[in-house]
mmJSON file of the N, C-alpha and C atoms, coordinates in Angstrom:
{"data_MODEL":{"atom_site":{
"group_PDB":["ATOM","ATOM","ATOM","ATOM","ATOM","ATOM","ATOM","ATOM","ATOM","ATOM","ATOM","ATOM","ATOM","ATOM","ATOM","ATOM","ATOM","ATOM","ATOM","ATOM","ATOM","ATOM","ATOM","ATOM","ATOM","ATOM","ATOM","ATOM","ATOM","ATOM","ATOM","ATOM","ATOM","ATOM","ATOM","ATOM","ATOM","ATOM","ATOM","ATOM","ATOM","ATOM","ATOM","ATOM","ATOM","ATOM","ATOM","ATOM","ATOM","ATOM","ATOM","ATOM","ATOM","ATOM","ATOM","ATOM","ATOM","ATOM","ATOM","ATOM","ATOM","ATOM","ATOM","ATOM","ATOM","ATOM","ATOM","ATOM","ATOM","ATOM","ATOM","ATOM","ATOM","ATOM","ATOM","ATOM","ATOM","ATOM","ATOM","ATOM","ATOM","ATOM","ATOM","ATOM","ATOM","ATOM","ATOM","ATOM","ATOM","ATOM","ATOM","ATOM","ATOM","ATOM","ATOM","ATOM","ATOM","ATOM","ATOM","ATOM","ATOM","ATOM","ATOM","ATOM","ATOM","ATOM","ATOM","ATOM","ATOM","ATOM","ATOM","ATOM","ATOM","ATOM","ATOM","ATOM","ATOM","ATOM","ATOM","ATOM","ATOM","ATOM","ATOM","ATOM","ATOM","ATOM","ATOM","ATOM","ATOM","ATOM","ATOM","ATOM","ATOM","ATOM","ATOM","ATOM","ATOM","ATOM","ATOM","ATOM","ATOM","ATOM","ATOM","ATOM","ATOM","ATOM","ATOM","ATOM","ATOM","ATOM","ATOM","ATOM","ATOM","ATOM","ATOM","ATOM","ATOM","ATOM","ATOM","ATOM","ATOM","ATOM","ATOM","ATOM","ATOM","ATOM","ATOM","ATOM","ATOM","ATOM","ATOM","ATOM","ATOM","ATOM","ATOM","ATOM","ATOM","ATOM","ATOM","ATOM","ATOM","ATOM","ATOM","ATOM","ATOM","ATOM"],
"id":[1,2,3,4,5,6,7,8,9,10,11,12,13,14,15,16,17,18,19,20,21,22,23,24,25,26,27,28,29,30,31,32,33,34,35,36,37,38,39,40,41,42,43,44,45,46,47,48,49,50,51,52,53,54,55,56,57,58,59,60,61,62,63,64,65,66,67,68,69,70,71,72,73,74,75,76,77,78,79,80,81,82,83,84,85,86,87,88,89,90,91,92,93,94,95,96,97,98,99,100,101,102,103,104,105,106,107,108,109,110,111,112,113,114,115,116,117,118,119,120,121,122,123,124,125,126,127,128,129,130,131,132,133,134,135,136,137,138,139,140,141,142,143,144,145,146,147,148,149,150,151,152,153,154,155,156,157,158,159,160,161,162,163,164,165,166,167,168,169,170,171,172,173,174,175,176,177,178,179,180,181,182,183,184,185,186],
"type_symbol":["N","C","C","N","C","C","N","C","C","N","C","C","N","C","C","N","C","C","N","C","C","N","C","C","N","C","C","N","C","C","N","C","C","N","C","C","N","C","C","N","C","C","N","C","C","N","C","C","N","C","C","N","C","C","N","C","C","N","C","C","N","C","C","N","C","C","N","C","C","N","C","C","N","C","C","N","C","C","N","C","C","N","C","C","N","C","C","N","C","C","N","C","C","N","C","C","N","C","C","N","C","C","N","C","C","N","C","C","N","C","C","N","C","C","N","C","C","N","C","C","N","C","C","N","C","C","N","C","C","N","C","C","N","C","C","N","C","C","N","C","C","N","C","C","N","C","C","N","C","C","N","C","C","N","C","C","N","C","C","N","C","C","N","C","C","N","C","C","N","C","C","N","C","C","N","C","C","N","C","C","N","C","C","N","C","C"],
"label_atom_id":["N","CA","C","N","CA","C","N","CA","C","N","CA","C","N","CA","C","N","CA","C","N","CA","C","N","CA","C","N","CA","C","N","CA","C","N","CA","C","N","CA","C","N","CA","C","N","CA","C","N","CA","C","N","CA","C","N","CA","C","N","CA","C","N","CA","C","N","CA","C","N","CA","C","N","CA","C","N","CA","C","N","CA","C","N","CA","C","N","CA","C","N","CA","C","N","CA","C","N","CA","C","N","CA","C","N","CA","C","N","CA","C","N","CA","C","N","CA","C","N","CA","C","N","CA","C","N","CA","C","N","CA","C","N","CA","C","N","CA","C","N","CA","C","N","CA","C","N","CA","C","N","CA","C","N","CA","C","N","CA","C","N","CA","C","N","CA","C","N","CA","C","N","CA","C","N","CA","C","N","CA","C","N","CA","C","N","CA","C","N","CA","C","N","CA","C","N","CA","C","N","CA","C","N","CA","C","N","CA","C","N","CA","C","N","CA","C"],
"label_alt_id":[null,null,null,null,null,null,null,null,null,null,null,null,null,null,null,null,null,null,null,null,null,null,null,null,null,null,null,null,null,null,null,null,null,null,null,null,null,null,null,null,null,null,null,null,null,null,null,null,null,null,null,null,null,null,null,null,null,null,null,null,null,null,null,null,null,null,null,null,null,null,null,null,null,null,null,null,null,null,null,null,null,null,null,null,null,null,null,null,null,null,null,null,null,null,null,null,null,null,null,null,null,null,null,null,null,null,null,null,null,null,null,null,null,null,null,null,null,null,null,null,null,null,null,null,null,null,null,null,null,null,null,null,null,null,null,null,null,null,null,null,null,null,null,null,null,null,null,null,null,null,null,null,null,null,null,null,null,null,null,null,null,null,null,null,null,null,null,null,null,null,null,null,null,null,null,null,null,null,null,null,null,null,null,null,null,null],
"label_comp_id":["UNK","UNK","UNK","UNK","UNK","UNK","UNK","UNK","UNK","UNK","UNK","UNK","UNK","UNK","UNK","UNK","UNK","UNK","UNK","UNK","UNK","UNK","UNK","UNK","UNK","UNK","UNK","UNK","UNK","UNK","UNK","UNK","UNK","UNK","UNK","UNK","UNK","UNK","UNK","UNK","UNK","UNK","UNK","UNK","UNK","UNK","UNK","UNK","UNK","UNK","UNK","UNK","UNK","UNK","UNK","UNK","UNK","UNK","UNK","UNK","UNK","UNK","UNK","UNK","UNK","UNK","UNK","UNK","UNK","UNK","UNK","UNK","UNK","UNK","UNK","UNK","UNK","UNK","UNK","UNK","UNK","UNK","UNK","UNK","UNK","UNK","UNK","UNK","UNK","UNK","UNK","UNK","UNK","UNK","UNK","UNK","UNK","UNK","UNK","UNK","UNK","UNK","UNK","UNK","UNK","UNK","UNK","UNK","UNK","UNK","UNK","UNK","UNK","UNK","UNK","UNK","UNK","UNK","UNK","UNK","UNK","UNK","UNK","UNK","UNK","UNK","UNK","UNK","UNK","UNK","UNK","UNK","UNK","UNK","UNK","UNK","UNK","UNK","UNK","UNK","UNK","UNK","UNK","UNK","UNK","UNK","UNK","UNK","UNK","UNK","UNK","UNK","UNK","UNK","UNK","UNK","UNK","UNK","UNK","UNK","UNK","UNK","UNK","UNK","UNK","UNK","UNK","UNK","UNK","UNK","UNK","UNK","UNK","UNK","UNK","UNK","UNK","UNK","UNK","UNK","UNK","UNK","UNK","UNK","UNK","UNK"],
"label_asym_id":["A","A","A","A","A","A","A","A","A","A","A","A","A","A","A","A","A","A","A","A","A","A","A","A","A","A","A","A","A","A","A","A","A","A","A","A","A","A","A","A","A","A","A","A","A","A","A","A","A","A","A","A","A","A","A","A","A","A","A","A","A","A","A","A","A","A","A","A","A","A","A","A","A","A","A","A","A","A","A","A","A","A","A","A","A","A","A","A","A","A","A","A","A","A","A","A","A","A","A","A","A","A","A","A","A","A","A","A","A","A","A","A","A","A","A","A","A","A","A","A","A","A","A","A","A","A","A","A","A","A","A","A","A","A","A","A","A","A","A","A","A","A","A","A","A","A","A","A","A","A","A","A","A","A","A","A","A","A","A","A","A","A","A","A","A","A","A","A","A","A","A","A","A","A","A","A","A","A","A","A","A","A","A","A","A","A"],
"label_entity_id":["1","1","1","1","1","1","1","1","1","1","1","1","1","1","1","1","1","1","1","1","1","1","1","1","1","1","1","1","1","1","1","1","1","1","1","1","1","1","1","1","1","1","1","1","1","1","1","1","1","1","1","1","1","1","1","1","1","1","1","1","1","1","1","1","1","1","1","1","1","1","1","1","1","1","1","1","1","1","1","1","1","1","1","1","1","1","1","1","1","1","1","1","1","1","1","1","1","1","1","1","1","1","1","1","1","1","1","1","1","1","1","1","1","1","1","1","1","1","1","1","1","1","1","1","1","1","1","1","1","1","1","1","1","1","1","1","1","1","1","1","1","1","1","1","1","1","1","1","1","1","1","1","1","1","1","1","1","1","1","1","1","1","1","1","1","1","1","1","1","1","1","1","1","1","1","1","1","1","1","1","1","1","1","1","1","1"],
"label_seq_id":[1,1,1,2,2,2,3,3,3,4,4,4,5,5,5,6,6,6,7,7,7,8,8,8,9,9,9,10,10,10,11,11,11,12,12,12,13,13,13,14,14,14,15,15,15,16,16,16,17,17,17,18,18,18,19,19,19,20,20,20,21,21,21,22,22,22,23,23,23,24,24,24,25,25,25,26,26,26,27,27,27,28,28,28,29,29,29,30,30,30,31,31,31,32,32,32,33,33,33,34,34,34,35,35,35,36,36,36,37,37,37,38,38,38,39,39,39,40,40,40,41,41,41,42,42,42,43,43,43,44,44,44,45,45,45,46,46,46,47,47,47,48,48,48,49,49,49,50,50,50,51,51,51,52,52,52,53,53,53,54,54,54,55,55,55,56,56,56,57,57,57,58,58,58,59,59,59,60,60,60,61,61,61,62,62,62],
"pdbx_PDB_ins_code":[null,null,null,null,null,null,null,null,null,null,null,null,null,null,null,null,null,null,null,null,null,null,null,null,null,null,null,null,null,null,null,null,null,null,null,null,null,null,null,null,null,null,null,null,null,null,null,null,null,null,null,null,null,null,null,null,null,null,null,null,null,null,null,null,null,null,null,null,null,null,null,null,null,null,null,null,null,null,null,null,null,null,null,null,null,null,null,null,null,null,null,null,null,null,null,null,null,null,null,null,null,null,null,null,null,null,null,null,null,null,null,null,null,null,null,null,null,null,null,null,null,null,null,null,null,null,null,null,null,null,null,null,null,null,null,null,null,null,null,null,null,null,null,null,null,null,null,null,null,null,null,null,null,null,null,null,null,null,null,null,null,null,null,null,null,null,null,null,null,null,null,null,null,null,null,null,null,null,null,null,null,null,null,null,null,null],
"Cartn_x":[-22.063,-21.822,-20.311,-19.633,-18.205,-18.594,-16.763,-16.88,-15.259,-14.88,-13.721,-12.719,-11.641,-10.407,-9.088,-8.388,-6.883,-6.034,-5.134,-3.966,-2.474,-1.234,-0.11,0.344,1.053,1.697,3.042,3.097,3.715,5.552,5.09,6.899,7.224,6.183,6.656,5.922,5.042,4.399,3.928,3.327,2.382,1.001,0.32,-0.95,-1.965,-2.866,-3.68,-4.945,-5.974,-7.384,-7.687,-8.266,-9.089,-10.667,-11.526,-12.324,-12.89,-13.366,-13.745,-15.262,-15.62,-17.184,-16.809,-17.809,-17.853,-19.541,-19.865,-20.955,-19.802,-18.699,-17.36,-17.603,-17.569,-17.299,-15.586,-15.1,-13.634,-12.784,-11.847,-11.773,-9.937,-9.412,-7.977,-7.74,-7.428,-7.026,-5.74,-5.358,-3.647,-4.465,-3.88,-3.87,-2.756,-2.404,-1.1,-0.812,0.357,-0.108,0.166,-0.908,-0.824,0.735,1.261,2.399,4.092,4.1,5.214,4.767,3.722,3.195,3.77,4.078,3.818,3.088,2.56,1.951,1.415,0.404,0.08,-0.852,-1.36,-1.885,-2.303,-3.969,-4.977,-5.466,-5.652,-6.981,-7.738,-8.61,-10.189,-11.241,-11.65,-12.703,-14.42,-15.184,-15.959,-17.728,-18.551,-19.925,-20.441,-21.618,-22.574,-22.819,-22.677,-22.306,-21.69,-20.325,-19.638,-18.534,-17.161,-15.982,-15.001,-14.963,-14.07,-12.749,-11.664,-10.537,-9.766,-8.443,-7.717,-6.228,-5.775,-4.557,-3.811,-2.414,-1.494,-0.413,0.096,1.489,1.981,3.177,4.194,4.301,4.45,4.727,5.423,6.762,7.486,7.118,5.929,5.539,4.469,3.356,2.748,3.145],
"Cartn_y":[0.303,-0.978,-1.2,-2.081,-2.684,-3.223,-3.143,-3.626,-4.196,-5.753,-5.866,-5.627,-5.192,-4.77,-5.368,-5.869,-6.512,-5.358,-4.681,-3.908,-5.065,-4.202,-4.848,-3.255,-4.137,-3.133,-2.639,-1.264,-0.429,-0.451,-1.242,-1.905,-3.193,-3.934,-5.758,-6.149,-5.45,-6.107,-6.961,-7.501,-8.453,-8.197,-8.954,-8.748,-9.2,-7.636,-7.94,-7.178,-8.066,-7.454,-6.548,-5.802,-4.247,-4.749,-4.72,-4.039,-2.382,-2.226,-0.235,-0.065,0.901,1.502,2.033,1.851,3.21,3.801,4.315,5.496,6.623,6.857,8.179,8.102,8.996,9.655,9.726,10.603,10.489,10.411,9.151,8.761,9.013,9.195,9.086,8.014,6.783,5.947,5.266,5.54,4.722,3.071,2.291,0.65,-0.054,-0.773,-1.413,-2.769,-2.856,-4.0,-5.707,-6.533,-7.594,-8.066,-8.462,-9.193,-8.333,-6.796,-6.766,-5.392,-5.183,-4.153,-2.589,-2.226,-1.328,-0.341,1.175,1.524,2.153,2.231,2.169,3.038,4.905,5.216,5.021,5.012,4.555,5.74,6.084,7.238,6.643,6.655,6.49,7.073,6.493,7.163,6.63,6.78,6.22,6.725,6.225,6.714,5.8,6.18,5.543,3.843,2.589,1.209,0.967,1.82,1.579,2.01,0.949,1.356,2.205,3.221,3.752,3.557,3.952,4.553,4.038,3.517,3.31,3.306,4.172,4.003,4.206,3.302,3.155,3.054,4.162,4.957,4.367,4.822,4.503,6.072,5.627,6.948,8.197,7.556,8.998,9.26,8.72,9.041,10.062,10.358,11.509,12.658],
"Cartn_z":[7.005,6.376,6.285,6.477,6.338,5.172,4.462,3.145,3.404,3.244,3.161,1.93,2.342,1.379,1.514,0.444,1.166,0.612,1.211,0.984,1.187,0.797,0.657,2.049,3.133,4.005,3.302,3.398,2.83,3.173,4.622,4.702,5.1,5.425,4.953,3.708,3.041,1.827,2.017,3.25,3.459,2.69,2.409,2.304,3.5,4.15,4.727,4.941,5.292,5.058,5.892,5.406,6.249,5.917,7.511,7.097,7.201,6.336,6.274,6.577,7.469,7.188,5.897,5.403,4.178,4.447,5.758,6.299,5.983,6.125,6.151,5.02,4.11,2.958,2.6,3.235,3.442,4.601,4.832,6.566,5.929,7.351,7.723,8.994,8.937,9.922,9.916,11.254,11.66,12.166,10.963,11.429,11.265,12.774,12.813,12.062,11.371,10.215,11.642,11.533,12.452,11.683,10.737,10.545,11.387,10.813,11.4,12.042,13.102,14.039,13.562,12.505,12.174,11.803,11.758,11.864,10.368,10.111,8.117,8.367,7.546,7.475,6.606,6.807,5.118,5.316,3.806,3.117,2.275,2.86,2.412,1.707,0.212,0.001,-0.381,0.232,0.576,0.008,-0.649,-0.617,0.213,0.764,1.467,1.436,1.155,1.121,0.435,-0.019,-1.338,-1.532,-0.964,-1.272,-2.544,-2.481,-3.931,-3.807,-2.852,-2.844,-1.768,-1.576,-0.487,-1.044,-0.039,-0.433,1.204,0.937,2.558,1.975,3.438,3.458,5.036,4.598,5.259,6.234,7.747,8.946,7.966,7.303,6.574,5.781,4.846,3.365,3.73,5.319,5.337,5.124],
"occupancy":[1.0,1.0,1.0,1.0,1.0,1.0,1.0,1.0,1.0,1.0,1.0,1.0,1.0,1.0,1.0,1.0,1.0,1.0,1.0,1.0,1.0,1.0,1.0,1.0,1.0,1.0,1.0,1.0,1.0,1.0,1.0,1.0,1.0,1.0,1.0,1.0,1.0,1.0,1.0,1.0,1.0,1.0,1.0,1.0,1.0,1.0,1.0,1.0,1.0,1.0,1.0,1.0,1.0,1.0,1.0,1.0,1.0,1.0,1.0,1.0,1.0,1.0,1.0,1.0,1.0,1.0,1.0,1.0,1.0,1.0,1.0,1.0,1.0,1.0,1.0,1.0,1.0,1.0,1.0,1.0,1.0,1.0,1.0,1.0,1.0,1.0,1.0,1.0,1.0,1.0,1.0,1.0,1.0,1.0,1.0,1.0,1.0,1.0,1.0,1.0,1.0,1.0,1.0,1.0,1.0,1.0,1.0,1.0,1.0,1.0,1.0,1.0,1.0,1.0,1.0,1.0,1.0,1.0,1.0,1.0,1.0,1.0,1.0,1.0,1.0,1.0,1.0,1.0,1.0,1.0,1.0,1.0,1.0,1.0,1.0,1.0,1.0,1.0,1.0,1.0,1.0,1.0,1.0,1.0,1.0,1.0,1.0,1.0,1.0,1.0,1.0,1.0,1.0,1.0,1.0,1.0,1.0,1.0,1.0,1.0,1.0,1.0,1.0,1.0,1.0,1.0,1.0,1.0,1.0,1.0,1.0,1.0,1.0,1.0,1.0,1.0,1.0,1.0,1.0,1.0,1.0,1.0,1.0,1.0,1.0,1.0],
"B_iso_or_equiv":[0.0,0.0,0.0,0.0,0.0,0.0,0.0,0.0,0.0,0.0,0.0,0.0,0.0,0.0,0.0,0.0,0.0,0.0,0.0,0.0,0.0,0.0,0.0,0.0,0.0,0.0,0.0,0.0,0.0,0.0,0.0,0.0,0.0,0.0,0.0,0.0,0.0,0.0,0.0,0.0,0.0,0.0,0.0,0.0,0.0,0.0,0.0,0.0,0.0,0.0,0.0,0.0,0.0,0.0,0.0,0.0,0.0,0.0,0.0,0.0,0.0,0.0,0.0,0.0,0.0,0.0,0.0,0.0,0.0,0.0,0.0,0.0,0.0,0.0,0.0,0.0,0.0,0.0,0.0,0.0,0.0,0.0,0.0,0.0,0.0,0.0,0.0,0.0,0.0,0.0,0.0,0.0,0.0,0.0,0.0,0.0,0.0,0.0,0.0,0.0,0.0,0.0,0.0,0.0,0.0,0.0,0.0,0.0,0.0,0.0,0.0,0.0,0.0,0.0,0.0,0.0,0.0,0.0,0.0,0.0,0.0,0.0,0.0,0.0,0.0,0.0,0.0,0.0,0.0,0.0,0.0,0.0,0.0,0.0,0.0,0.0,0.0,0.0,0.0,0.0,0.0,0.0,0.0,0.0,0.0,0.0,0.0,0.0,0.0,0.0,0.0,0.0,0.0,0.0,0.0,0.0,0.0,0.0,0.0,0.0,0.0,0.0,0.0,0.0,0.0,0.0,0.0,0.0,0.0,0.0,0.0,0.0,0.0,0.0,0.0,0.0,0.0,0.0,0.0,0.0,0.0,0.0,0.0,0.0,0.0,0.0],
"pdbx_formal_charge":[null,null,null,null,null,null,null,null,null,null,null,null,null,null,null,null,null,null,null,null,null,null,null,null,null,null,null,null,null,null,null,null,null,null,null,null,null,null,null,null,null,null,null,null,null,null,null,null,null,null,null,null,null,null,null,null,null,null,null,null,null,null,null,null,null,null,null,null,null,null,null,null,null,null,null,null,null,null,null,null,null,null,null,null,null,null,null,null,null,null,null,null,null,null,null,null,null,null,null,null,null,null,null,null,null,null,null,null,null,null,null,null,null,null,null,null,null,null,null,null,null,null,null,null,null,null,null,null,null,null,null,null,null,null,null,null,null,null,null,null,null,null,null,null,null,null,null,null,null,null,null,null,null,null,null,null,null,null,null,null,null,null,null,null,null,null,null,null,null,null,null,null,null,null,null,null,null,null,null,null,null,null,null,null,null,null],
"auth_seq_id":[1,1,1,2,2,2,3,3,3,4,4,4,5,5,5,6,6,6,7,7,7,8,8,8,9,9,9,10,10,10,11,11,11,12,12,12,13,13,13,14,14,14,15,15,15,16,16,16,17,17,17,18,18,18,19,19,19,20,20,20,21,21,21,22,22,22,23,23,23,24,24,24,25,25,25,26,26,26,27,27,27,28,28,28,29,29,29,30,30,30,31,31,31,32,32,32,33,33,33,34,34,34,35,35,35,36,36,36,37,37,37,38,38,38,39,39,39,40,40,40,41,41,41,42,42,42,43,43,43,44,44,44,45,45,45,46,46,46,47,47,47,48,48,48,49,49,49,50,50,50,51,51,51,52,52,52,53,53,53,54,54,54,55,55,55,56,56,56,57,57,57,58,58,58,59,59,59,60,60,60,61,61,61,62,62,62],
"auth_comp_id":["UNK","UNK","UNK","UNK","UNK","UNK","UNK","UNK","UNK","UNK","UNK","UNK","UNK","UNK","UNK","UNK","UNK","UNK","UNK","UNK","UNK","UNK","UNK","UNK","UNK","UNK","UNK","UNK","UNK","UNK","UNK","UNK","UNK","UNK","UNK","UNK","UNK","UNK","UNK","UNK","UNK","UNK","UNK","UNK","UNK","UNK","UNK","UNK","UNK","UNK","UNK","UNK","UNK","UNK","UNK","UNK","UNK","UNK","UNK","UNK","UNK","UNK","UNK","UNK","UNK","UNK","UNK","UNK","UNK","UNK","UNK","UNK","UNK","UNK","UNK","UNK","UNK","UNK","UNK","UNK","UNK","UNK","UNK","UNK","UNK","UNK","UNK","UNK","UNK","UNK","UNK","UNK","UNK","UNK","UNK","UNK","UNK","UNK","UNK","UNK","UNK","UNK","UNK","UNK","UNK","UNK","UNK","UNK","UNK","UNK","UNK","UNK","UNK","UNK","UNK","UNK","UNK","UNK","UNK","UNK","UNK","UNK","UNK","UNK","UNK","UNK","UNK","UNK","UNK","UNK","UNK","UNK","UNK","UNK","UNK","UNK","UNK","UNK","UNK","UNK","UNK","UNK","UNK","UNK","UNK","UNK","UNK","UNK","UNK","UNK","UNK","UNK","UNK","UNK","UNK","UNK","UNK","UNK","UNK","UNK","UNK","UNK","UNK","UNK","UNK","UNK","UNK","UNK","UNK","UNK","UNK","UNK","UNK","UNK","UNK","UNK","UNK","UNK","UNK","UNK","UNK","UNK","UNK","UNK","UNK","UNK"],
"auth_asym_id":["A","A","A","A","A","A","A","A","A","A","A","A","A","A","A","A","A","A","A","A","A","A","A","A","A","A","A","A","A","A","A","A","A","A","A","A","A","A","A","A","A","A","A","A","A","A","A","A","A","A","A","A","A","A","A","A","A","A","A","A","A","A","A","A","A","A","A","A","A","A","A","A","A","A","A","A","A","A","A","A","A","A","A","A","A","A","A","A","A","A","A","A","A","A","A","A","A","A","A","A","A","A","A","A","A","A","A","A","A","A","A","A","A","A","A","A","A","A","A","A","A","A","A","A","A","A","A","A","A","A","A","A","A","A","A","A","A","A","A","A","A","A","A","A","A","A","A","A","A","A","A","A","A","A","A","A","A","A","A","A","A","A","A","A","A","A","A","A","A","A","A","A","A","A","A","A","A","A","A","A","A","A","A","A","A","A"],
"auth_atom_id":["N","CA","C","N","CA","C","N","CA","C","N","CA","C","N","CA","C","N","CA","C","N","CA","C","N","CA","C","N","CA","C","N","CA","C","N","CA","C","N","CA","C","N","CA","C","N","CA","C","N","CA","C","N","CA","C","N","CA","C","N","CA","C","N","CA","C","N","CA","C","N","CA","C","N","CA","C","N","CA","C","N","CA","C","N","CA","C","N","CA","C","N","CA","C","N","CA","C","N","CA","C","N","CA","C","N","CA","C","N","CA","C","N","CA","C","N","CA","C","N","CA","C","N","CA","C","N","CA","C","N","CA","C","N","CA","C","N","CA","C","N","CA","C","N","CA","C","N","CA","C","N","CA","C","N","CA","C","N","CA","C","N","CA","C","N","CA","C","N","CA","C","N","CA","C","N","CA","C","N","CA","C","N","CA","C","N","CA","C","N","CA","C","N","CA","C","N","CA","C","N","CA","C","N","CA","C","N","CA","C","N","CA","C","N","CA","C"],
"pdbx_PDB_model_num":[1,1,1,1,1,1,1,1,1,1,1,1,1,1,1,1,1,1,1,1,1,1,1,1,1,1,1,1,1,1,1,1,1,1,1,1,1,1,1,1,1,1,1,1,1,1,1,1,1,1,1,1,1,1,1,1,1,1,1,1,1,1,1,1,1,1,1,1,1,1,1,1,1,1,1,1,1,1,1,1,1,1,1,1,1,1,1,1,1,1,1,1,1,1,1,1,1,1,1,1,1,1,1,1,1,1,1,1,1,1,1,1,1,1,1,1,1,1,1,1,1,1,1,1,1,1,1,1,1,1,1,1,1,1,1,1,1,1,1,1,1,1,1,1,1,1,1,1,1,1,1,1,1,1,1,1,1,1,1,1,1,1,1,1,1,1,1,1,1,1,1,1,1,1,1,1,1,1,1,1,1,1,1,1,1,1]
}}}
């Protein structure tokens, strides 16, 4: 199941929407932010149709 989420990119502070499976329990994904193509790792935490947890970092903040 996808569940949409809006995050703020971690280096233009745009706001933009993710959608997430949440079938992953706990996911690690590189998504490039569409405003200034940078690259934003999200951590994910996830039960079965039911978003818990997201948080996005910046390439040097891993």
């Amino acid at each position: 199941m996808l569940h949409s989420s809006l995050i703020d990119c971690p280096y233009c502070g745009e706001s933009i929407e993710l959608l997430i499976d949440t079938s992953e329990p706990q996911q690690e994904i590189i998504e490039d932010c569409p405003v200034c193509c940078r690259p934003i790792t999200l951590r994910l935490s996830c039960i079965p149709g039911e978003f818990l947890e997201i948080s996005a970092h910046r390439e040097d903040e891993v």
